[in-house]
Structure formats: C-alpha cells, structure tokens
C-alpha positions as CSV (number, residue, x, y, z in Angstrom):
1,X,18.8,-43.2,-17.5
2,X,19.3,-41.0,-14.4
3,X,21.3,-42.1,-11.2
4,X,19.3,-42.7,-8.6
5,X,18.3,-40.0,-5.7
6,X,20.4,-40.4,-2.5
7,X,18.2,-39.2,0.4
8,X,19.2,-38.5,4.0
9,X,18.4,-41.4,6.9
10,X,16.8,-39.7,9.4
11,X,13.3,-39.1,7.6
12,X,10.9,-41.4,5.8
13,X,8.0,-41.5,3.4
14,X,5.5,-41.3,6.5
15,X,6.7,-38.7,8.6
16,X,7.6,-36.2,5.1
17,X,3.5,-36.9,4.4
18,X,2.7,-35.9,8.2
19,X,4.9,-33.1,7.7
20,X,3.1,-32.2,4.4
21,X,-0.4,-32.5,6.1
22,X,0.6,-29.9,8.6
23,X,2.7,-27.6,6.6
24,X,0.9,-24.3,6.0
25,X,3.2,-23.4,3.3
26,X,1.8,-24.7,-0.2
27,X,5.1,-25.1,-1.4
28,X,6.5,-26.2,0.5
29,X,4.0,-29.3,1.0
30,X,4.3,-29.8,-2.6
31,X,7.9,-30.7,-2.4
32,X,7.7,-32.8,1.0
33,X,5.1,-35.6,-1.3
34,X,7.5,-35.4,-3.7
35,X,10.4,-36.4,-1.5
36,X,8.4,-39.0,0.1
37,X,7.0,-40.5,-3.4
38,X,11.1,-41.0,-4.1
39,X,11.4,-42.9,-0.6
40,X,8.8,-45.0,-1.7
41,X,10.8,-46.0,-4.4
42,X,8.8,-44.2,-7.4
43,X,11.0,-43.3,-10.2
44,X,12.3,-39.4,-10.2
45,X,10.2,-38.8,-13.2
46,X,6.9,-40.1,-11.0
47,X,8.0,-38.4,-8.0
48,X,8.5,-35.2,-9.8
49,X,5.3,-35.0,-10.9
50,X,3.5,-35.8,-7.6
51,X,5.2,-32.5,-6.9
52,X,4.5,-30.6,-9.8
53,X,7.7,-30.1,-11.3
54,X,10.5,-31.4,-13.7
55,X,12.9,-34.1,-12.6
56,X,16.1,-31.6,-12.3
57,X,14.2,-29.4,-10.1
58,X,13.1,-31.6,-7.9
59,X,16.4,-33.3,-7.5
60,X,17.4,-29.5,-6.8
61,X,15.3,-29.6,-3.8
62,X,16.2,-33.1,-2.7
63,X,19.9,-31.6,-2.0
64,X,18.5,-28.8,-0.6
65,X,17.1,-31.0,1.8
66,X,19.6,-33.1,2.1
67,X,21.2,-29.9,3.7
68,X,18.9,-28.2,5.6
69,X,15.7,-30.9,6.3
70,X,12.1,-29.7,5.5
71,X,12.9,-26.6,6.6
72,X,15.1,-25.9,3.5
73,X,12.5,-26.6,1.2
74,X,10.5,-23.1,1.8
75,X,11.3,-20.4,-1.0
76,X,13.6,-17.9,0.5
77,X,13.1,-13.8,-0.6
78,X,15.8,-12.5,-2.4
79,X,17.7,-9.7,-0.6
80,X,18.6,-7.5,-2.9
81,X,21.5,-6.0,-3.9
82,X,23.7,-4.7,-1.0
83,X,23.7,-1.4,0.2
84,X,26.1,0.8,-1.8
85,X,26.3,3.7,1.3
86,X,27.7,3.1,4.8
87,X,24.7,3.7,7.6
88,X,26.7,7.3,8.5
89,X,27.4,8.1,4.4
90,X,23.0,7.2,4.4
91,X,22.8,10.1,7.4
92,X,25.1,12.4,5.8
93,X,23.0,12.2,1.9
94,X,19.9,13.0,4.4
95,X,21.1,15.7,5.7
96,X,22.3,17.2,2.5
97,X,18.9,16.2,0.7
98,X,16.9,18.1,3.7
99,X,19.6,20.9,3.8
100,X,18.9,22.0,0.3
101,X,21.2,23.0,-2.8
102,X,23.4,25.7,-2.6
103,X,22.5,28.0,-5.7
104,X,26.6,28.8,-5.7
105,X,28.2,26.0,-5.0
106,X,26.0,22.9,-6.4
107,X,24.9,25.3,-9.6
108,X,21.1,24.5,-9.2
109,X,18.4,25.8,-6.3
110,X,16.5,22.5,-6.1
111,X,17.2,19.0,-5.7
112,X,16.4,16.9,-8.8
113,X,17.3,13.2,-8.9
114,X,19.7,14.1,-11.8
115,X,21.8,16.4,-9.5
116,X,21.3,13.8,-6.4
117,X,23.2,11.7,-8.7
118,X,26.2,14.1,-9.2
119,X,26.7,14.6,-5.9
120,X,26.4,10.9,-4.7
121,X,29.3,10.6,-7.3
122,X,31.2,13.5,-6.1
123,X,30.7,13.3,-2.3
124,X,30.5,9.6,-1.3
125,X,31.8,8.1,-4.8
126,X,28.7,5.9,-5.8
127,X,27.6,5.1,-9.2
128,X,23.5,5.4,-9.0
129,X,21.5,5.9,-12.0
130,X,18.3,8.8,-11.7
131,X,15.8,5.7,-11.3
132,X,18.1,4.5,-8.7
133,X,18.2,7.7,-6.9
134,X,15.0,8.1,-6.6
135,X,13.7,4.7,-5.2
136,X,16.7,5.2,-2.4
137,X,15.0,8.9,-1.5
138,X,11.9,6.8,-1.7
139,X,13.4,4.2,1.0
140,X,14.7,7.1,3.1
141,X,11.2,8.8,3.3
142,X,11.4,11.3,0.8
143,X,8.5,12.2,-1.4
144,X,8.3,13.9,-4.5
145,X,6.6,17.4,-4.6
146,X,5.6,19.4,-7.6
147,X,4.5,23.1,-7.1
148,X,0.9,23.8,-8.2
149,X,0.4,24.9,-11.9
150,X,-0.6,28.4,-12.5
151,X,-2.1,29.9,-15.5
152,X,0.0,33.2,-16.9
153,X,-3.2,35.0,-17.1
154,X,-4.0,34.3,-13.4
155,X,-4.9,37.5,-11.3
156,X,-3.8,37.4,-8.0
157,X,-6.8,39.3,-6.5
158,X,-8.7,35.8,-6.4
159,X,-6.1,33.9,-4.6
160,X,-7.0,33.6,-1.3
161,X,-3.7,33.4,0.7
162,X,-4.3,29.7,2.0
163,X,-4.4,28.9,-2.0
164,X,-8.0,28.6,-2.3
165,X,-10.1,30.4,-5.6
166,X,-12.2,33.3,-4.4
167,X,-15.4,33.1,-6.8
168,X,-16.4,36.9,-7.1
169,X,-19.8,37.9,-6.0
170,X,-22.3,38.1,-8.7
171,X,-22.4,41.3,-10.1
172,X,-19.2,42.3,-9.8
C-alpha cells in the first residue's frame, strides 16, 4: 500500500479548483484537480487519474508543489546544453567565418563545416561534431550557399552578365 501524500497547509481543495478554473495553462489545470482530489481525501490512485496520470507522477508533482505552490506545476523548457564558447571566443569564430580561409595557412579556399570543426579544435579547443557546427553557424546567422550548377557544354555567349539565359532570336 502507498504512504499517504503529505500536502502543504496553506492551500485547500477549493481554492486549487478556483485556481484550476482560471489557469490558462492545460496542464497545468490538470495537475491542480488532481492535487485537490488528494485534499479531499481520494486515494492517490483516484486522484491520479482525475489528473490524467500514474500515481508516481503525480506524487512527483505534489513535491513539486510542495516547493514552489501552483506555480511549480507548469512544465518548464529545457535549456539546452551550455554554451561551449565564451561570448568574445563566439565574436572571434565570426570574424574568422566572415574573414574567409586562407588558401596557405588553413589548406582549403572555403569554409566547409568539416574544416569549421578543425579549427574550432585548434583555435578555441572545442570538440563539435559537423552537425554541430553547422546548427551553431545557423544560430550565429550564417546560411549555407551553394554556387549555381553549370552544364560543361554551356556557352558563355547566352549568359547575360546578371546570370540570366539569353534565348537567341529566331533564326539565328
């Protein structure tokens, strides 16, 4: 048999419900009935499933509001991991990234996440994968930009020089 569900003093059944009526967050609502069904006495299984869930999860959220009140039972967004690059290391990749590859020095004439990735390891000493490297240009602003296929056989007398096809009179 489970222990019984301590709650905190300060609330009741009646004000959780006229928090619930007024919440705006689904959720959130959900989990307020269910913590007043258990101050009315209703077993945890019962109270559990006025709120939709399993017993351990809702005496998950009972701590949680235990803690923090009602306002501790609204889902929280994950933050992600941390940032691996201090704000000036951030300004620094920016500048190299808008700055170019140095044919000599770096070994290629332009960027590729691959390379990105050696010299993040190199310069600042950060592990990033190509995936990685390219959802962080992503985040800084960057977009990826592929030059415009050209057949071999292309002539260059119907290239116009803003890059548009010249169709040749008839005739001709």
């Amino acid at each position: 048999m489970s222990a019984a569900l301590i709650l905190r003093d300060d609330f009741d059944a009646i004000s959780l419900r006229h928090l619930a009526k007024g919440c705006r967050n689904a959720k959130q609502s959900r989990r307020l009935l269910a913590i007043a069904a258990v101050y009315d006495g209703m077993s945890r299984a019962d109270a559990a499933r006025v709120g939709g869930m399993d017993r351990q999860t809702l005496r998950d959220w009972v701590l949680r509001f235990n803690e923090q009140g009602p306002d501790g039972l609204v889902d929280h967004k994950a933050t992600g991991a941390p940032m691996r690059l201090t704000p000036e290391q951030i300004k620094e990749f920016i500048t190299i990234v808008e700055a170019g590859p140095d044919p000599e020095t770096d070994g290629v004439s332009v960027w590729r996440s691959q390379d990105l990735v050696h010299v993040l390891e190199e310069r600042f000493g950060v592990s990033y994968k190509d995936r990685g490297v390219r959802g962080f240009l992503r985040r800084l602003g960057f977009v990826r930009i592929s030059g415009r296929p050209q057949h071999p056989d292309q002539k260059a007398e119907v290239i116009d020089v803003s890059g548009r096809f010249i169709l040749p009179e008839k005739g001709k």
